[in-house]
C-alpha positions in Angstrom: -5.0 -17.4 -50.6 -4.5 -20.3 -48.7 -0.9 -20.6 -49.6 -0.3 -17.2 -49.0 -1.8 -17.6 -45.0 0.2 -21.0 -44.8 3.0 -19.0 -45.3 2.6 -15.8 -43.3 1.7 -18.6 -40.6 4.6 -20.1 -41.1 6.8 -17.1 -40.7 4.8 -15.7 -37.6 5.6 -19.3 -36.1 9.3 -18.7 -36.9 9.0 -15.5 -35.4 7.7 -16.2 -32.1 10.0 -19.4 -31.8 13.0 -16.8 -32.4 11.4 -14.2 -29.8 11.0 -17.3 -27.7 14.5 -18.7 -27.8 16.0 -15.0 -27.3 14.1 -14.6 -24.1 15.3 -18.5 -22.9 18.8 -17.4 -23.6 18.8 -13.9 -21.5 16.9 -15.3 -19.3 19.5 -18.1 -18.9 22.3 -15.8 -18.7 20.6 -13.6 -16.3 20.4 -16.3 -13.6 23.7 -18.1 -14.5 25.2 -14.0 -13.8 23.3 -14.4 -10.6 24.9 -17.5 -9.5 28.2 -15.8 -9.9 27.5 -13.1 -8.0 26.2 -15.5 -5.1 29.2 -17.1 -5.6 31.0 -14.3 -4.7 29.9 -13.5 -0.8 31.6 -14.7 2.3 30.3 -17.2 4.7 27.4 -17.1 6.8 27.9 -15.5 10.5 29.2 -18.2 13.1 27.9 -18.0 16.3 29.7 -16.5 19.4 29.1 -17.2 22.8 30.0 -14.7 25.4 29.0 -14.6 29.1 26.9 -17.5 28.6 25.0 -15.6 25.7 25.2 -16.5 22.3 25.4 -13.8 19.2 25.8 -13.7 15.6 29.3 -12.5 14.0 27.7 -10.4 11.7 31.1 -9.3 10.3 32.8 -12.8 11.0 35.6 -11.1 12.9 35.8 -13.8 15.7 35.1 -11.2 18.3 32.0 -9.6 19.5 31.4 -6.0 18.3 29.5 -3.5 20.1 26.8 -3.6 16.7 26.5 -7.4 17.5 25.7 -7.1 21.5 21.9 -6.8 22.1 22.7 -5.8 25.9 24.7 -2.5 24.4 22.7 0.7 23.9 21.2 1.5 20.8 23.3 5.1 20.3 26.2 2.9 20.9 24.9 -0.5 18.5 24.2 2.6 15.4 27.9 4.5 16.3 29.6 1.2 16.0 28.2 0.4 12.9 28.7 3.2 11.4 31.7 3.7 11.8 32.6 0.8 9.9 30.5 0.7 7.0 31.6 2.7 4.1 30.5 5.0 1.7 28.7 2.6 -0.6 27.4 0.6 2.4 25.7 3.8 3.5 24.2 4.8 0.0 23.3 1.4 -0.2 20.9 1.7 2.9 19.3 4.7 2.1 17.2 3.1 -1.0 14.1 0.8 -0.6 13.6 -1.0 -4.0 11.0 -3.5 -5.0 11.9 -7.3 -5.3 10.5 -9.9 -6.7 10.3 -13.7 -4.6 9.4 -16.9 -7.1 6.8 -19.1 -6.2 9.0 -21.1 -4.5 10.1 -19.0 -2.2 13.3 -17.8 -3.8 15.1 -14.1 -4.7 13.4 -13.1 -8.6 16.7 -13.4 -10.5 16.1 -13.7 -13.6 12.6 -12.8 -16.1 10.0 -15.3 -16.6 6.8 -15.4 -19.2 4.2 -14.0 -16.7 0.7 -12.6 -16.5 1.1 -11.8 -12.7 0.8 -7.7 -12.8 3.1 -8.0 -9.8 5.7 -9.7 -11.4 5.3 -7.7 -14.4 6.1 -4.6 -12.4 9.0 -5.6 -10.7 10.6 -6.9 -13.8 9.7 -3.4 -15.5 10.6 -1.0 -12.5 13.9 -3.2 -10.6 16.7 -5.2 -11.4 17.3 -8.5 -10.4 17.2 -9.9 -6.8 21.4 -10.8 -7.0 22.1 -7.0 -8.8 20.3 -4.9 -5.9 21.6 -6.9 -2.7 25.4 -7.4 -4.0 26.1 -4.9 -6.6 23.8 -2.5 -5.3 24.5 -2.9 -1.5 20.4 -2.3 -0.8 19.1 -3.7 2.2 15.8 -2.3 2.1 13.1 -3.8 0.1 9.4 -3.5 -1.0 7.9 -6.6 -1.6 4.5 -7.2 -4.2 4.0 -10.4 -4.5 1.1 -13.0 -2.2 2.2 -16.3 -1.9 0.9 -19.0 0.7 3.0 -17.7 4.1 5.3 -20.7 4.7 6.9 -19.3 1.0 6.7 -15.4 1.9 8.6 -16.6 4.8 11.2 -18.7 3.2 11.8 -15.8 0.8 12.4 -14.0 3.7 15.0 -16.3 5.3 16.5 -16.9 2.3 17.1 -12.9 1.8 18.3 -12.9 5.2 20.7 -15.4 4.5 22.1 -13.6 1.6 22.7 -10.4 3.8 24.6 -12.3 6.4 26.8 -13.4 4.0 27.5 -9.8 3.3 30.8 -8.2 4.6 29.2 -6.7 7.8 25.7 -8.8 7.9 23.4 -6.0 7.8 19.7 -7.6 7.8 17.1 -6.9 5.1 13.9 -4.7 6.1 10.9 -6.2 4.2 8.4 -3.6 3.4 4.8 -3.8 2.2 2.2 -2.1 1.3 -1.7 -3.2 3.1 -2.7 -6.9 2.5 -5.7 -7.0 4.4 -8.4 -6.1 2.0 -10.3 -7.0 -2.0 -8.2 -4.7 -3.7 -5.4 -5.6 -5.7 -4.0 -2.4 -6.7 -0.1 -2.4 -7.4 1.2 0.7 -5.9 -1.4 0.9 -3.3 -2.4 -2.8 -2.4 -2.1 -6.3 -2.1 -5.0 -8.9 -1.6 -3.4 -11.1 0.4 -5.9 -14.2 0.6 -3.7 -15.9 3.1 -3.9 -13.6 5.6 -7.2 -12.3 7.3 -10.0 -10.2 5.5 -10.8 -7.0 6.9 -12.8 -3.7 5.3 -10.7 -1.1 4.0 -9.3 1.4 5.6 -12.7 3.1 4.6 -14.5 0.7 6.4 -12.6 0.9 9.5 -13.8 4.6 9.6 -17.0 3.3 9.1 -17.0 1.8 12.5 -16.0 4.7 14.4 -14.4 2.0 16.4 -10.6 2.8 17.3 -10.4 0.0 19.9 -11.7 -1.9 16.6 -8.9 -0.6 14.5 -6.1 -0.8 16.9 -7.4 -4.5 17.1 -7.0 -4.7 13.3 -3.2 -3.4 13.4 -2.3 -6.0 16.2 -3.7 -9.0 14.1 -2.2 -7.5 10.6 1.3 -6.8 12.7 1.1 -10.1 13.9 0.5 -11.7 10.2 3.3 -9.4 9.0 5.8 -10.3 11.4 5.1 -14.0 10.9 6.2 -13.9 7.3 8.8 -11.7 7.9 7.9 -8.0 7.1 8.5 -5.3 9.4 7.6 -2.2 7.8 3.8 -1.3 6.7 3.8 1.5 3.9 0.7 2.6 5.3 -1.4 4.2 6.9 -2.8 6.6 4.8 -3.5 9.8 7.1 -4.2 11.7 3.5 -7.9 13.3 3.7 -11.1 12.5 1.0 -12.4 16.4 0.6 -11.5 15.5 -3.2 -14.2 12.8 -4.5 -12.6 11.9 -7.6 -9.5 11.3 -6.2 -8.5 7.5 -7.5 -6.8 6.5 -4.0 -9.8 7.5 -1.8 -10.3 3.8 -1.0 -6.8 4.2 0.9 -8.4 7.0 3.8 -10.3 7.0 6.6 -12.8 9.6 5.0 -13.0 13.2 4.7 -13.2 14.4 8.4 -9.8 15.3 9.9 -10.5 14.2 13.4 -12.0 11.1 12.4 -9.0 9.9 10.3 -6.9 11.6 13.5 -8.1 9.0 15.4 -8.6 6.0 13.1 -4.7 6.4 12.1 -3.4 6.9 16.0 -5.1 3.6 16.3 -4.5 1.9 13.9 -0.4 2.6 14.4 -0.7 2.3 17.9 -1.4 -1.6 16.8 1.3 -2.4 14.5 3.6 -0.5 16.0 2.9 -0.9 19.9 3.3 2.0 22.7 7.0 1.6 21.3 8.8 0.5 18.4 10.0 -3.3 19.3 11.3 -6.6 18.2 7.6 -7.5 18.0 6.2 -4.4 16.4 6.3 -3.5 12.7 7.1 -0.1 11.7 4.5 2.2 10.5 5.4 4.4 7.2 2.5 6.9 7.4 1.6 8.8 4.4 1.3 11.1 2.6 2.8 14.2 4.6 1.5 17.0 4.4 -1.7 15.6 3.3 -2.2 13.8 -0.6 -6.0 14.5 -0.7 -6.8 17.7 -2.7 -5.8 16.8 -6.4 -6.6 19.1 -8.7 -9.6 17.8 -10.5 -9.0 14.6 -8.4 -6.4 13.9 -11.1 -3.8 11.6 -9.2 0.0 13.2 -8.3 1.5 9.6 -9.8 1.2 11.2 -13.2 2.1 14.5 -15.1 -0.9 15.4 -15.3 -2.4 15.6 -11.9 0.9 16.8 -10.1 -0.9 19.9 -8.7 -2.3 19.8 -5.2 -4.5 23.0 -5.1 -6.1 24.6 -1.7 -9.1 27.2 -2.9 -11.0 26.8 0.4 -7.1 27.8 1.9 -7.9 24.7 4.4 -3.8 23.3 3.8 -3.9 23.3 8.0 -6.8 20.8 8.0 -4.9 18.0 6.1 -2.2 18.1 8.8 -4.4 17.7 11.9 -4.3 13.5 10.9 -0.4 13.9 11.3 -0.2 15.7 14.0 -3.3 14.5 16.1 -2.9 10.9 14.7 0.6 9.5 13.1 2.5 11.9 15.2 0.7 11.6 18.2 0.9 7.3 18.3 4.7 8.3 17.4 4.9 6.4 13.9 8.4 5.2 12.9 8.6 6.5 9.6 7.1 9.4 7.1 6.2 9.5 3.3 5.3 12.4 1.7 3.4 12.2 -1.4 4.5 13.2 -5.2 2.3 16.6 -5.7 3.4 20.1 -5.3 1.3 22.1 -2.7 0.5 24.9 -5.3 0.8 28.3 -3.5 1.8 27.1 -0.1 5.5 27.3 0.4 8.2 29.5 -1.6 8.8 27.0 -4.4 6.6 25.0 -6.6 8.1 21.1 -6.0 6.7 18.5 -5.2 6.6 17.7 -1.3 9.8 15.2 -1.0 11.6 18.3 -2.7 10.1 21.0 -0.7 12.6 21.7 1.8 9.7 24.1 3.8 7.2 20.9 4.0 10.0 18.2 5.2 12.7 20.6 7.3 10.9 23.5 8.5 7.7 21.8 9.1 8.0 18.0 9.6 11.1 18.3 11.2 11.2 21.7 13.0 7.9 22.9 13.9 6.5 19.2 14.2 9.8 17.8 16.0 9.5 14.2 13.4 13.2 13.0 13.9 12.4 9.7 11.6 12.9 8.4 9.0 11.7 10.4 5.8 10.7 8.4 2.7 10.0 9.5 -0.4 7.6 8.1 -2.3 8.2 5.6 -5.2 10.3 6.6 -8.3 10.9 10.3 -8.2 14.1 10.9 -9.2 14.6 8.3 -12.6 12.4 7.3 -15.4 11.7 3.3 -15.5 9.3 1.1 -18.3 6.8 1.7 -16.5 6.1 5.2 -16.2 8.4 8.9 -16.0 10.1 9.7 -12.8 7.5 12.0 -10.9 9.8 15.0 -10.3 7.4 17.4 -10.7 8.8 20.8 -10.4 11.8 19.6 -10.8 12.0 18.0 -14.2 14.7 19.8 -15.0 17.3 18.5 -13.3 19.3 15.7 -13.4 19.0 12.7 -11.6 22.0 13.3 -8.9 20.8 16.7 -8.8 17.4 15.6 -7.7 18.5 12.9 -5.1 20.8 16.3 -3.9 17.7 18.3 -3.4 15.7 15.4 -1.4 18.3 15.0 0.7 18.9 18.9 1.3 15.0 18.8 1.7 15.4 16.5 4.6 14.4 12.9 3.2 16.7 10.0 4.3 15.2 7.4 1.9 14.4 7.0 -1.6 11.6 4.8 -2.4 11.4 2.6 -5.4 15.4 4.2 -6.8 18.4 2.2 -6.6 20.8 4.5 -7.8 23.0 4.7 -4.6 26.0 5.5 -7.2 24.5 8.9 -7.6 24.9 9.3 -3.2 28.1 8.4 -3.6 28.8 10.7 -6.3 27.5 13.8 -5.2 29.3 12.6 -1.5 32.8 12.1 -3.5 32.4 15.4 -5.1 31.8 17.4 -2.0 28.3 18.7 -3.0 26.5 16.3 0.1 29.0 15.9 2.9 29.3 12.5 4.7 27.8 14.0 7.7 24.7 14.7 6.3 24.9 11.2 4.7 25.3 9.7 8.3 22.2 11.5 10.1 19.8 9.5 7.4 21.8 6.4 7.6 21.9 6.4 11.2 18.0 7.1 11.3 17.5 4.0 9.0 19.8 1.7 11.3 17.9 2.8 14.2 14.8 1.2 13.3 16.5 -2.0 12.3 17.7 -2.1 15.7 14.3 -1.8 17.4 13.0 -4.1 15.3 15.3 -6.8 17.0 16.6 -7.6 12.6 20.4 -7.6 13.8 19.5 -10.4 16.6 17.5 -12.4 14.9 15.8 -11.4 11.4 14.7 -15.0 10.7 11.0 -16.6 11.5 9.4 -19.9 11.3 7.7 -21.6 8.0 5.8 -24.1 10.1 4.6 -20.9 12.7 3.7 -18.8 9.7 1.2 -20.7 8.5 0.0 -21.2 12.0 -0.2 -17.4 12.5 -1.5 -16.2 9.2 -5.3 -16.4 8.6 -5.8 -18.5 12.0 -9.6 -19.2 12.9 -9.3 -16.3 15.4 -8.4 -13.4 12.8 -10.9 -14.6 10.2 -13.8 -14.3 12.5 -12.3 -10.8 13.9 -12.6 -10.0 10.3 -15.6 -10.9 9.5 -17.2 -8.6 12.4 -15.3 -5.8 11.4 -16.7 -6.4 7.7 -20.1 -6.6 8.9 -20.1 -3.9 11.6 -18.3 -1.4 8.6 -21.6 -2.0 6.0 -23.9 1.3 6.0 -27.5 1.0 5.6 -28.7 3.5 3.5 -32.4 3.3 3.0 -34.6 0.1 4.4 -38.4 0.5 3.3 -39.3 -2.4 5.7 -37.5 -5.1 3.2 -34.2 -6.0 5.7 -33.3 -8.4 7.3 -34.3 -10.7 4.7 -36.4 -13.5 6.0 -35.3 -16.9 5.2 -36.4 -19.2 2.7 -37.1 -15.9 0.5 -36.2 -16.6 -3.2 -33.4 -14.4 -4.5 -31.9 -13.5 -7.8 -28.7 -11.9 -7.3 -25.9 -10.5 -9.5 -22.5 -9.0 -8.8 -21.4 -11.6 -6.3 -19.0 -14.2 -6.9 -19.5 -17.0 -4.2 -23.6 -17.2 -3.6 -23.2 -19.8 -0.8 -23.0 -17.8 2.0 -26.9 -16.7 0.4 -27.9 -20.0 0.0 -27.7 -20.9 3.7 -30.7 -18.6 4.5 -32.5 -18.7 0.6 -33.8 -20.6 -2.3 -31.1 -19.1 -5.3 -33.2 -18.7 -8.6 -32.0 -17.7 -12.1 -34.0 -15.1 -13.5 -35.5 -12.3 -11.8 -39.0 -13.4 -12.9 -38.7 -16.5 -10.3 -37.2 -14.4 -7.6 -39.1 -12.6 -4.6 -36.3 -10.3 -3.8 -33.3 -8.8 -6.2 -30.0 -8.7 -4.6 -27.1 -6.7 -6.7 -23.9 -5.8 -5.8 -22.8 -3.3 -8.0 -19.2 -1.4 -8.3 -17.6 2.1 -7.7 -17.8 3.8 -11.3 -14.6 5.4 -12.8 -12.9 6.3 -16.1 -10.2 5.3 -17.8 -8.4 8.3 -19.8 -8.3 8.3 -23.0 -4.4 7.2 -24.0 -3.3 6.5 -20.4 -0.8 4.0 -20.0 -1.6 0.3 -18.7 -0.1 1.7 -14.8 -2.6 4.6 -15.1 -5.6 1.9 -15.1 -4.5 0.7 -11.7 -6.0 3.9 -10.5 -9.5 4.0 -11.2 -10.2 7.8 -10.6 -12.3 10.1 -12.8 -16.1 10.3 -12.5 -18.3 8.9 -10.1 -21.7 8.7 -11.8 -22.9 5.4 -13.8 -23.1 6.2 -17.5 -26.3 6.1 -18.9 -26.2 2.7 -20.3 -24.6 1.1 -17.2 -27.4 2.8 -15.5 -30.5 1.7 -17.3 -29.1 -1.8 -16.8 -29.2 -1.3 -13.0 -32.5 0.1 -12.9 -33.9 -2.1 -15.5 -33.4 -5.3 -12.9 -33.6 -3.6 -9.6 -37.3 -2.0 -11.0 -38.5 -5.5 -11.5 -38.8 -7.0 -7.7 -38.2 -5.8 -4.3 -34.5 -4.6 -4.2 -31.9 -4.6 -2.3 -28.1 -2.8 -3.9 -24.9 -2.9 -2.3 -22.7 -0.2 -3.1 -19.1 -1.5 -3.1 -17.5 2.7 -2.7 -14.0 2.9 -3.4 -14.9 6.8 -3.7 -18.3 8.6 -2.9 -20.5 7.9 -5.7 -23.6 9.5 -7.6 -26.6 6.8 -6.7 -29.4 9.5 -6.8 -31.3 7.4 -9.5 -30.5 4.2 -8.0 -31.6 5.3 -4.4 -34.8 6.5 -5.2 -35.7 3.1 -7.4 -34.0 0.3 -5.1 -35.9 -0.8 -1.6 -32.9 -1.0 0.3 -29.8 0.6 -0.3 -26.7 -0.4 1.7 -22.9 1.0 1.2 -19.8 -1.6 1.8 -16.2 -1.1 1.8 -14.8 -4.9 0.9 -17.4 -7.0 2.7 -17.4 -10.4 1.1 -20.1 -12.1 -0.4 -20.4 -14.4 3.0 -20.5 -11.6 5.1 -23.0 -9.8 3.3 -25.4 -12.4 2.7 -25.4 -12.7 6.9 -26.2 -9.1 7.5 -28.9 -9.5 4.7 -30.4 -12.0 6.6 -29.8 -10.4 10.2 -27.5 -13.0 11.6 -24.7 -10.2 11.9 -25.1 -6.1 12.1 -24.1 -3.2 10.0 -23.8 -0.8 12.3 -21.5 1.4 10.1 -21.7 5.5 9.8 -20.5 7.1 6.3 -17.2 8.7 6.4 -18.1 10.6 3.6 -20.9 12.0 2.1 -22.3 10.8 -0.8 -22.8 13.4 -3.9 -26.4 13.8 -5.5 -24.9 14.3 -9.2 -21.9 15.1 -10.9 -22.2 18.8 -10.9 -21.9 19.3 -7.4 -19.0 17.2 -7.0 -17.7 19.4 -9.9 -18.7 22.6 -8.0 -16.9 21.1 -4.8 -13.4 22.3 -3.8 -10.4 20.5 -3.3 -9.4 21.0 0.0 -12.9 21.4 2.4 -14.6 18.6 3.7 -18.6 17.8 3.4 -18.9 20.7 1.0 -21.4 19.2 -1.7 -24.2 21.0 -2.7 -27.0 19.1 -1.4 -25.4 15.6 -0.8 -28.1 13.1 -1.5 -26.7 11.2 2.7 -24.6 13.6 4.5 -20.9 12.8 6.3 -22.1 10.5 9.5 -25.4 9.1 7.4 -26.4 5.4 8.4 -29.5 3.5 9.6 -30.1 0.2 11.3 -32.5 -2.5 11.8 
């Protein structure tokens, strides 16, 4: 027996070494093919000066074109342009890809042994760095991954640097999505820890505070720029009247004139009372609403592709967009990947729908931006199938044909510009229609100031990013976002009290005001922090855990451990609600109940103690079992049978 495991260890061994050496070996020969390709560009854009100015020959012609001249207007900058980039230029601008940076700063070239889910994705879902700027002629990119900010601005010079080597210079648009809270969701968001800490956009609601929020999007635009990204993927104007929906943590609630104004605020503060070379660009999402799932099953997967409306409420969803994202003028638009069942002539999903993005968007709405869709529609990658729902049918030129006949300019997540080019070449998509998207795109490169100068400081990054001021700003906003539930005389907390807590990582911000103890039996007051429930579905993918959707009651065994501590001492529970759950048992057993939408443990333990307030109102309500979020439909607002704290529910003390 012991031979025979000698042996079998002996061959596994050889196995992994030969696995190990492959993976060296294409590794190695995908960055020495990325050399070449570097290799290949021209040289970087000498300076002019003209009338005592100085520019950048972006097409290192020797003279200054119109393009290059910041004192020319911005029809005439985008018309001179234009009319010399070709074909695959243009295809080229209308895709925004991910991209991965190294820790040092550099273009993700080549595949590395990771456990990084961010760098997993992008080596699933793009190419390499060298293939998508050269090859690909993308100048567009959404980046993943959270490095100290002196790197994420390096890898944004170091992009830059690449695109001006490029035959006409056109700068790269870095794109994100939100950095500024706990979660670390790919696809939806990015903890970020060098940048401030704020609630979610949940618990910016919260506050009902929009001078607050509009604070928030300064300080986050200001973080952003420093490190070179000038789009935000977010807000999310997208409406919570579906509980179960995984990406409810993304919203400012269920009630359409409280995310109206909580998104006109908060892209009135990155973007400014104008789109500038200060401002970042605002991609608000998900037109015409990306709230009422069917079953709250999530529209990035087959199976919850249907958007249903049985309370026929489809015009509340818009009154965010039009009273918010509209109204502050946001840059750009993403519509989501569900089909409105019912609502227009044809079953697609919204980026297809030629009735949501033309006739509405466009004509009735008068949106003359840029139109993104969301990410991976039109082809399959590793990671997961292309979400063409409705259209699964076609082909993948035929499908970037209908987005663009829909009224999209952009594809996110696709770097397929071959197909544009294609379908352009062939006559079915004229040039012309090519050109309104492109010129759309270029426009906001423009007013971002990336032709004059795309390039920031390392040393001023880290200056900027996660400065005292921003932190503390934070960590009011945290605190004034918390929701007291119930109090039965137990809060504040008075110092010196013994605590045992559980659920919370760092316990020194408690033990500034308390004497920590390590079973409940020592302790005067239980502190717990516990968790927004969810289920994974049986056979879904490693992606579909990333959205933690599904039911919103504690099992049974997850809640006779709650209620087997908290019944022991005085107690006080912190709901951490990423979505409105089912705490009927646990509000009726705890002492003090308090809701929180990515407080840290620091912050809490001060508006435990009283040294800060939590002042917060819900922006949902809050179910009092499963069954009557079951009974609930999709697409009304505060429509629970019952609801153990109603929409606008919070105490103080």
């Amino acid at each position: 027996m012991r031979k025979a495991l000698k042996v079998f260890g002996i061959i596994l061994g050889s196995i992994i070494g030969i696995l190990l050496i492959a993976f060296l070996v294409f590794s190695a020969g995908k960055g020495k093919a990325a050399k070449e390709l570097y290799a290949q560009l021209g040289e970087e854009a000498p300076e002019l000066t003209v009338d005592g100015y100085t520019f950048r020959d972006l097409n290192k012609n020797g003279k200054l074109d119109i393009y290059e001249d910041n004192r020319a207007g911005l029809e005439e900058r985008v018309n001179d342009l234009m009319g010399q980039m070709t074909l695959e230029e243009k295809a080229g601008t209308m895709f925004v890809s991910m991209i991965g940076m190294t820790k040092e700063g550099a273009p993700f070239d080549k595949p590395k042994l990771t456990r990084n889910p961010f760098d997993l994705m992008i080596a699933l879902m793009a190419p390499p760095a060298s293939e998508l700027l050269i090859h690909k002629r993308l100048n567009s990119f959404n980046i993943l991954n959270a490095y100290d900010p002196d790197i994420m601005a390096r890898f944004n010079n170091n992009l830059q640097k690449i695109a001006e080597r490029m035959r006409l210079g056109i700068p790269i648009t870095i794109a994100s999505d939100p950095r500024h809270s706990a979660d670390n969701n790919p696809g939806a968001s990015i903890l970020t820890s060098s940048f401030s800490s704020w609630p979610n956009p949940l618990g910016l609601a919260a506050t009902r505070d929009t001078l607050l929020v509009r604070e928030f999007g300064d300080i986050a635009r200001q973080e952003y720029r420093a490190v070179g990204i000038t789009v935000a993927l977010h807000p999310m104007a997208d409406l919570a009247t579906e509980p179960r929906w995984a990406r409810i943590n993304g919203t400012f609630g269920e009630d359409a004139a409280l995310s109206a104004a909580m998104t006109k605020a908060y892209v009135l503060g990155f973007q400014g009372d104008e789109l500038g070379n200060s401002s970042v660009a605002c991609m608000s999402k998900h037109f015409s609403g990306g709230g009422p799932q069917l079953n709250g099953d999530d529209a990035h997967f087959a199976f919850g592709k249907d958007q249903t409306y049985p309370g026929d409420n489809f015009d509340y969803h818009l009154i965010p967009f039009i009273k918010g994202a509209l109204a502050a003028r946001t840059a750009q638009i993403m519509p989501y990947y569900g089909i409105p069942v019912g609502q227009t002539g044809e079953d697609v999903g919204f980026a297809f729908n030629k009735e949501i993005i033309t006739d509405l968007l466009r004509d009735s709405l008068g949106f003359d931006g840029v139109v993104c869709t969301d990410w991976a529609i039109i082809t399959e990658s590793k990671l997961k199938e292309a979400a063409a729902w409705g259209v699964e049918y076609l082909t993948p030129a035929q499908r970037i044909k209908k987005v663009i006949d829909a009224g999209c300019d952009q594809f996110g997540g696709e770097f397929v510009p071959e197909l544009i080019v294609e379908l352009t070449e062939s006559g079915e998509i004229s040039e012309e229609r090519i050109d309104v998207s492109v010129r759309r795109i270029l426009r906001d490169k423009f007013r971002l100031g990336l032709f004059d100068n795309p390039y920031v400081d390392e040393q001023e990054a880290l200056e900027i990013a996660r400065n005292d001021s921003f932190v503390e700003k934070g960590k009011q906003a945290q605190a004034l976002s918390m929701v007291l539930l119930k109090n039965n005389n137990l809060l504040p907390l008075k110092e010196g009290v013994k605590i045992y807590a559980e659920g919370m990582d760092d316990l020194s911000g408690m033990e500034k005001y308390a004497e920590m103890v390590k079973q409940p039996s020592e302790a005067d007051v239980i502190v717990i922090r516990i968790a927004t429930p969810w289920q994974k579905r049986e056979g879904g993918s490693m992606f579909e855990s990333f959205f933690r959707g599904g039911r919103l009651n504690y099992s049974e065994e997850e809640l006779s451990e709650i209620l087997g501590l908290i019944e022991q001492k005085p107690s006080v529970v912190v709901a951490n609600l990423y979505r409105p759950t089912v705490l009927t048992e646990i509000s009726e057993q705890c002492d003090a109940l308090m809701a929180d939408f990515d407080t840290s443990d620091g912050v809490l333990a001060d508006v435990l103690f009283g040294a800060r307030k939590a002042e917060g109102k819900l922006p949902f309500e809050l179910p009092s079992s499963m069954e009557a979020v079951e009974k609930q439909m999709e697409d009304v607002p505060y429509d629970s049978e019952d609801p153990l704290y109603p929409f606008g529910y919070g105490l103080s003390y």
